[in-house]
N, C-alpha and C positions, 0 to 999 in steps of 0.2 A: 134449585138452579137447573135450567134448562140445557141438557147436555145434546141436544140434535146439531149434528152440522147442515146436512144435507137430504132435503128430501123429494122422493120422485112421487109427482104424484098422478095419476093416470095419466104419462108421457107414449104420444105415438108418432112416429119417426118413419117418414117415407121416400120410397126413390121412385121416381117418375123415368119409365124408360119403355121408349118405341110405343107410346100408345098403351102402356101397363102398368099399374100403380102396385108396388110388391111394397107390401108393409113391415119394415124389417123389426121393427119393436112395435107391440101391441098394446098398448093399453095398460103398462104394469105400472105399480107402485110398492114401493121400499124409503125404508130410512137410514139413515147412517149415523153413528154418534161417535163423541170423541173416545179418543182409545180405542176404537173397534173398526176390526177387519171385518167385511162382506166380502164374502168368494164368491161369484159370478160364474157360472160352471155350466158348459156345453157345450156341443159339436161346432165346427164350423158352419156360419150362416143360421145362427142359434138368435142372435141379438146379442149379443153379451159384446161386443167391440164399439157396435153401433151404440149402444146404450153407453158407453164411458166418454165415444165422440161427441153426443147429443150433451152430456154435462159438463163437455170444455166448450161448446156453441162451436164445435170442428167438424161438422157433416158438410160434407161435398154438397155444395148447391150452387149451380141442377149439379146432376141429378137429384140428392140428397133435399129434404126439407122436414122439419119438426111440426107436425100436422097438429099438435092438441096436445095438453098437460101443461103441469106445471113443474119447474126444478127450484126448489128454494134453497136460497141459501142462507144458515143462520149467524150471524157477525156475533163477534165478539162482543160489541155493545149493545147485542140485543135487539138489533134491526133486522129487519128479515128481505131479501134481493130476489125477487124470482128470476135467474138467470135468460128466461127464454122472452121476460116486459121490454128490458136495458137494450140500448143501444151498444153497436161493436164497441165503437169507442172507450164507453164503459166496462163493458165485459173485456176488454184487453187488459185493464187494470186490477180485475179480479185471475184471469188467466196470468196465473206463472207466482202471485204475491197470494193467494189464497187456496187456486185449486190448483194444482202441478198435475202432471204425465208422463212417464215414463212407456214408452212406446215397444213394441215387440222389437224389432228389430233395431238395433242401435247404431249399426252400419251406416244404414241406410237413413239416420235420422242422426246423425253426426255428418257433417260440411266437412266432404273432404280435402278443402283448400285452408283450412283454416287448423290452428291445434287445440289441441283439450279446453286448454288453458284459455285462449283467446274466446273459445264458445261459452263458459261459463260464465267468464266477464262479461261478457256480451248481455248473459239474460241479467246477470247482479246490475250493472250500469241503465237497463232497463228500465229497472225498477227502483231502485234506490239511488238517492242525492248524494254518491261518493263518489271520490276519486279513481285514477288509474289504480294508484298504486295502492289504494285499501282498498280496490277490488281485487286486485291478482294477492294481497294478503289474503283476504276472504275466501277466496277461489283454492288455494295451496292448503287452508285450512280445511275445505269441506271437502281435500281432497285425502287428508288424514284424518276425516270423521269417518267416508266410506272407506277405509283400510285401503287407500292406494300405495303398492310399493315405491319410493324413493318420489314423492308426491312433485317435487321440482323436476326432475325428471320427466316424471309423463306431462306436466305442465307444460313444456315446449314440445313433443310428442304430437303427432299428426295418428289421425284414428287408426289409418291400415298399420300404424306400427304395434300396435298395444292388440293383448288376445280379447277373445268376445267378452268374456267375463271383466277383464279390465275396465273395455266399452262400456259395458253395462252399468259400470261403477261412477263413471263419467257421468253417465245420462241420470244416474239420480244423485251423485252430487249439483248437476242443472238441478233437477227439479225440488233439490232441498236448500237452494240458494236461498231464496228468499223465508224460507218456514212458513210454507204453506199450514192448512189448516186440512184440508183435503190432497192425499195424494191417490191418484190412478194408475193401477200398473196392470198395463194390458200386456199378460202372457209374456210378462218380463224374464223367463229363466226355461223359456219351450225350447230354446237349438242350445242349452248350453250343455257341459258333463253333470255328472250328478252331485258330486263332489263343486265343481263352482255354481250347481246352483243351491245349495245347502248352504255355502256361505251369505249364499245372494239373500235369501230369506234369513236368514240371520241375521243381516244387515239392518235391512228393512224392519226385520221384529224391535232392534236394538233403538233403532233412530225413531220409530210409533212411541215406544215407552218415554223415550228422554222427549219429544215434542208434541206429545200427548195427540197424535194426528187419528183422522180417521180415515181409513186405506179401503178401497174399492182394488179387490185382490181378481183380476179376469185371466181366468185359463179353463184349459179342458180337463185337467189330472185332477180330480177327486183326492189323491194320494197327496199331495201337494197342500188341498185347502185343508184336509184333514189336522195337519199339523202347524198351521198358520192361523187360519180363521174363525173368530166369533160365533157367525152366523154365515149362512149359507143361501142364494136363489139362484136354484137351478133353472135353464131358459131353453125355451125348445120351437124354433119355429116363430119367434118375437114376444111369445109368451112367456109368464111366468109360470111353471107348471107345478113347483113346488118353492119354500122360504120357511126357515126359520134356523132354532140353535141348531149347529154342526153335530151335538154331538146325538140328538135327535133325530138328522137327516141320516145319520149312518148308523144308528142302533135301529132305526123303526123311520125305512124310508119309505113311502104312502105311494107315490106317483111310479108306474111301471118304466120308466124313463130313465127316474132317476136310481130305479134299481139295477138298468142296463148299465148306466155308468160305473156303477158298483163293482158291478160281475164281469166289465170286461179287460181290466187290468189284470197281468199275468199275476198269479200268486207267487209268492216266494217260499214259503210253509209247505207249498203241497206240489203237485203237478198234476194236469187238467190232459185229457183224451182231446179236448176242444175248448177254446176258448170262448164264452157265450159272449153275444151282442145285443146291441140293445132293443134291437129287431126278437130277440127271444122274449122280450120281454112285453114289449109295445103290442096288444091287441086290439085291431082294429073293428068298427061293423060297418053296417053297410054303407052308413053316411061318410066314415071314414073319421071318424071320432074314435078320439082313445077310449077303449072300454077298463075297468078296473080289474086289475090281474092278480089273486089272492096268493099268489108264490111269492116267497121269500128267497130272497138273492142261497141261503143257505139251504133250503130246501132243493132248488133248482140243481145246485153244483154238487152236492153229495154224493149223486151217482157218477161223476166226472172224472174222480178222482184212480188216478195209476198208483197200485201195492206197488210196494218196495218188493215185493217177491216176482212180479209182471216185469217191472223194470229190471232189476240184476238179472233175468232170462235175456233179454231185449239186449242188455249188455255185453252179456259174454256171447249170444251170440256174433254181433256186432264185429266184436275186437277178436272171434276166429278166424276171420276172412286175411286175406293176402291185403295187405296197402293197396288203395288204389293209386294213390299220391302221395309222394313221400317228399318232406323239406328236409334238407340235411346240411349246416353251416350254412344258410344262407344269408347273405348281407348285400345290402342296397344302400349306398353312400352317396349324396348329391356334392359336386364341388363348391365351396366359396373361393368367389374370386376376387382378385384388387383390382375394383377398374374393371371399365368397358373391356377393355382388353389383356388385364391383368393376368397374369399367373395363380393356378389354383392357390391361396395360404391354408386351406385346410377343407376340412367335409362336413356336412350335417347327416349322421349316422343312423338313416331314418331306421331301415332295418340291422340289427345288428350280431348275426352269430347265432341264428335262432332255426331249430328244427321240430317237427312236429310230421306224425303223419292224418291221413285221412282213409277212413274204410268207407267203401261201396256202403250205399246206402244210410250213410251216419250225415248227421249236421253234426259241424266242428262250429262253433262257438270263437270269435274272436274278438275281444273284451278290451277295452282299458280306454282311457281320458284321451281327446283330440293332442296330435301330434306322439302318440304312441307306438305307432308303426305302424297301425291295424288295417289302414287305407294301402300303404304303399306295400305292404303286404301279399295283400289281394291283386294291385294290379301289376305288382312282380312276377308271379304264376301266370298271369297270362301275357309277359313281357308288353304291356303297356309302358310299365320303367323295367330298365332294361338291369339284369343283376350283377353285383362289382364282384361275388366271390358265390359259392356254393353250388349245391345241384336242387334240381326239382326235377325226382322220376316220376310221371307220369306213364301209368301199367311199361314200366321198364325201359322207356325212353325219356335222355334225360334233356326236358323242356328247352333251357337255355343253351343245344346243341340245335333245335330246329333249324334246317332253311328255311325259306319266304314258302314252299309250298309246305310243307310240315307245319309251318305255325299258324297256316292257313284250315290245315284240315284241324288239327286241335283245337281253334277258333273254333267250332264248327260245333266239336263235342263238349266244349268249355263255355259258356258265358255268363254275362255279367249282367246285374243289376245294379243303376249307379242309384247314390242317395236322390237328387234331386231329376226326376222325371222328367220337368221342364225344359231342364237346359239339355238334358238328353236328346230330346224331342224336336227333330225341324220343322218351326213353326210355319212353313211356307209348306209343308208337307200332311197331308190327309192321314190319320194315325193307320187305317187300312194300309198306306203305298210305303207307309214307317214300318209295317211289321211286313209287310210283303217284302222289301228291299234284303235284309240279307237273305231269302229263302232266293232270291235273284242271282244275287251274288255267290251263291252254296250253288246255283243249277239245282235246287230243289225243286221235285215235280215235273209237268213238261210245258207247263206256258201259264201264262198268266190268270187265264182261268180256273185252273185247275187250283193256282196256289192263290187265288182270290176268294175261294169255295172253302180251302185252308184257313185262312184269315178268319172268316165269319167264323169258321165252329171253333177256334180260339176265343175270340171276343167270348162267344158265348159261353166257353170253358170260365173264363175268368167274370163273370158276371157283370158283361155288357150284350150286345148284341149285334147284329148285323147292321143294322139300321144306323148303325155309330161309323161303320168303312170311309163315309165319306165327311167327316166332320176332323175339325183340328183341334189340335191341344187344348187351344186356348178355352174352348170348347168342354170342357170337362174338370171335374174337381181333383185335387191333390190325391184323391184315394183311386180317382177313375185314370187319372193318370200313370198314378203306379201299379195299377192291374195292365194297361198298354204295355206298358216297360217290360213285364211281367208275360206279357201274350210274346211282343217280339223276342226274347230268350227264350221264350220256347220254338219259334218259328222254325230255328234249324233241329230241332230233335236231339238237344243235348241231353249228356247225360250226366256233366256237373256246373252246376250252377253256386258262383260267387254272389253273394248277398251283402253290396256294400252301402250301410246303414240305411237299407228299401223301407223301413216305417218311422225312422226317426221326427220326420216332419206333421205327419198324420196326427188325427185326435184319437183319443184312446179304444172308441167305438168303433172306427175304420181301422186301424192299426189290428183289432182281434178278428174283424173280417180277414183281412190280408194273411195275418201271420198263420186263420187258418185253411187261407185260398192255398197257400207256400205248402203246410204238412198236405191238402189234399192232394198236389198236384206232383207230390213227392210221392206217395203211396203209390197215385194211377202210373206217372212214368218212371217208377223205378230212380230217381233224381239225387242226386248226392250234393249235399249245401255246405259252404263258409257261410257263417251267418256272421256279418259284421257290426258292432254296435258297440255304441258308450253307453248304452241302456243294459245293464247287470241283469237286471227284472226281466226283460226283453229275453235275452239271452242263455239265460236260465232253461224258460222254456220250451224255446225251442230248440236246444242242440242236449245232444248227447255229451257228449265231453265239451270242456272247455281251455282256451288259453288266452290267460289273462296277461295285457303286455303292458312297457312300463321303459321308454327311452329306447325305442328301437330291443330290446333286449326279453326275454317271455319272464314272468314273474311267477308264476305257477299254471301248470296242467292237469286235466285230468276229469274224473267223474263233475257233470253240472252241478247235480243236488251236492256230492257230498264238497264240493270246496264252500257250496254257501252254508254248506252246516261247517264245516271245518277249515277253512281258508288258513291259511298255513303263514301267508307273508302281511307285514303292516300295511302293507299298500293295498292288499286287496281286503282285511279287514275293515281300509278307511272304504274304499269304493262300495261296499255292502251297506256300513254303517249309514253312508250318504244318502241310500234308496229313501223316499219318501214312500211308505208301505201304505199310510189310509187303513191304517187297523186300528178298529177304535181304543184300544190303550196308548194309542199317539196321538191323540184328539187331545187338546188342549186341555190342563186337566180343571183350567177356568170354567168351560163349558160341563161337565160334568154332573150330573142331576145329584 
């Protein structure tokens, strides 16, 4: 019996733009069979999204066009459909009843006029000869196949009221309406905590067994396929540069690529001087072709590795120092009110009663699941939200006492890195006259030239260049973005920097660039970090101590390594447990030679 659902077979995929034909997928071929997961694993601008588009017939054209191959599809009675022969029309009918999609962002692919429930109905009614009311049964039902709480509830429910991982639940109960045969989930679980995306894979592993489907699993975390997926094609440049069993690709990975992916996720086991990239691995010759790199990911990091005897030196010296910054009772409360104009009925307690200090030159670690506190946190210390109870001394003056020019000069010696660069960033604005703007505002320097001459040897600090001064955001990738972000806080010459979730969005290879642009550029100016994140793993590595939070309220403090060797409360137990680690004893033990 023939178990193939879908196969690619030399498929190449191109976007035509300004007079330049960029070939986003090249020439690769893969199979997929029932019951098995393929992880699809690489950087951004790799192929691996385009390549999931090109097998729902969803590339943007123009730009977008599917230049050559084939995508077959295998039917149940043994007929074979090359997806790329058929007309829309036809392929509309295999789209959403045969091959489904679950899309990165859910937000944004959930209709915000419409609710859960009505969008579901929508693709069931589609496609199948029923009713209203045995679709919205159907719809209530596959809304307690994906473990939706109080499923009639989020059914009348509009998307901005329910949290991302809800969303997410939504979007693949859409795309297990009909019992496809093929489902795609493009980086279905990259913005969420670690903990909902652990259930999110667990979902998804649950629903593969009971409808015996074959899943095209696409993200950048290695750590993630490790523990999901069958088989593995790693993609690089529209290539495929490596393919086969998972647990082959991570006992004895061939391609220097796919050994950078490896080595550049933080360990949790050990702790790394630097975190290597996949540029340490990648060697180039003259033509500019990968040359074959004989190191093994273990070999390479062996010498990387910080004694426990280095570190507790590094410690106490650390925790000798005076505070630099001290929290003591501090609570931040939002009102709810009744009505446009109503009377407060009560508060949402984002920070709650919570103290912690920070020493000159330490990364303090701020940990725990979206709506933790760990944002409003951050931007309480620098009265962005403004504080309902406590103090925050900063070198002995207490913050929330500031006037307008005090909290101007602390502004100064304080700033902040937000998660999303983008929206940071005025896009009508040159990213040179974005990092030159507060040195303007500060009177830094004595005229524009001077602090334009500024600007370039930053660029170039953060691994851009001059030549970029006059170019805009839009302009640059997610990682080149948040080294900007990263140039303009340093622009005023601070001397602490908040880190609020700065690599959460990134792939795992830019992410170890950045996390260890942040340690260098802590070293040369002397720099004191919050490092903010729902990434544990993340977290870990770069902070000294840690405070893990939990409803406005801290749930434990203390030494980084020892709470992941010892975590003391169930919450942070569960939050470690969730990590997706990509150590081959978590590799699927199916895969297993």
């Amino acid at each position: 019996m023939n178990n193939t659902l879908l196969e690619f077979k030399n498929l190449v995929t191109e976007f035509h733009t300004e007079g330049k034909v960029v070939t986003a997928v090249n020439n690769i071929s893969f199979t997929l069979n029932k019951g098995e997961t393929i992880g699809i694993v690489g950087e951004s601008g790799s192929g691996k999204s385009v390549t999931s588009l090109s097998a729902m017939r969803l590339v943007p054209s123009p730009p977008g066009k599917i230049a050559g191959g084939e995508i077959l599809f295998h039917k149940k009675d043994g007929e074979t459909v090359d997806f790329l022969q058929i007309s829309e029309k036809e392929m509309r009918q295999y789209r959403g009843n045969e091959i489904a999609m679950i899309f990165q962002e859910p937000m944004t692919s959930l209709n915000p006029v419409f609710t859960c429930g009505d969008q579901v109905m929508e693709a069931i009614m589609l496609h199948q000869s029923i009713s209203k009311s045995e679709a919205k049964d159907l719809t209530i039902k596959l809304f307690e196949e994906v473990q939706l709480p109080d499923p009639e509830r989020i059914f009348n429910t509009y998307p901005h009221q329910i949290s991302g991982g809800q969303k997410q639940r939504v979007m693949i109960a859409m795309a297990m309406s009909c019992q496809p045969s093929v489902l795609v989930a493009d980086e279905p679980t990259t913005a969420l905590d670690v903990t909902v995306q652990k259930t999110i894979l667990e979902l998804m592993e649950k629903l593969q067994i009971e409808h015996d489907m074959g899943i095209l699993f696409i993200t950048h975390d290695l750590g993630v396929i490790a523990e999901l997926a069958d088989k593995v094609v790693v993609m690089y440049k529209g290539n495929i540069v490596e393919q086969g069993n998972v647990w082959d690709i991570f006992n004895n990975p061939q391609h220097p690529y796919t050994k950078g992916l490896l080595a550049c996720r933080p360990p949790l086991d050990k702790r790394y001087t630097f975190l290597p990239t996949v540029g340490d691995f990648m060697q180039t010759n003259e033509k500019g072709e990968n040359v074959a790199n004989d190191i093994s990911v273990e070999d390479f990091t062996k010498d990387l590795v910080v004694s426990k005897v280095e570190r507790d030196k590094q410690q106490k010296a650390l925790l000798a120092q005076e505070p630099l910054l001290q929290i003591k009772n501090l609570k931040t409360y939002f009102p709810i009110r009744n009505g446009f104009f109503g009377g407060v009925t009560d508060y949402v307690k984002a920070v709650d009663d919570i103290s912690f200090d920070v020493y000159p030159g330490e990364t303090l670690g701020l940990v725990g699941e979206s709506g933790c506190g760990k944002t409003t946190t951050g931007r309480t210390i620098l009265r962005l939200n403004e504080p309902t109870a406590g103090q925050m001394i900063y070198k002995g003056k207490d913050i929330a006492a500031f006037n307008e020019q005090e909290l101007r000069e602390f502004r100064k010696e304080v700033q902040i890195i937000f998660q999303d660069p983008y929206s940071s960033l005025n896009p009508r604005m040159t990213i040179g006259n974005a990092i030159m703007e507060p040195m303007q505002v500060h009177g830094i320097l004595a005229n524009d030239e001077e602090r334009q001459k500024r600007v370039e040897e930053l660029l170039e600090k953060v691994s851009l260049g001059a030549e970029h001064f006059n170019r805009y955001p839009h302009e640059f990738s997610g990682g080149q973005r948040q080294r900007i972000g990263i140039a303009r806080a340093l622009a005023v010459n601070p001397k602490f920097i908040i880190c609020d979730e700065s690599v959460s969005a990134l792939d795992v290879s830019v992410q170890a660039q950045v996390l260890n642009l942040l340690n260098d550029l802590k070293q040369e100016f002397g720099l004191t970090y919050i490092f903010i994140s729902h990434d544990l793993s993340v977290v870990k590595y770069m902070s000294d101590r840690m405070v893990v939070m939990q409803n406005g309220k801290i749930e434990e403090m203390g030494d980084a390594d020892q709470i992941y060797l010892e975590a003391k409360t169930p919450y942070t137990q569960r939050l470690i447990s969730a990590i997706p680690e990509g150590r081959k004893e978590n590799i699927k033990k199916t895969n297993k030679a």
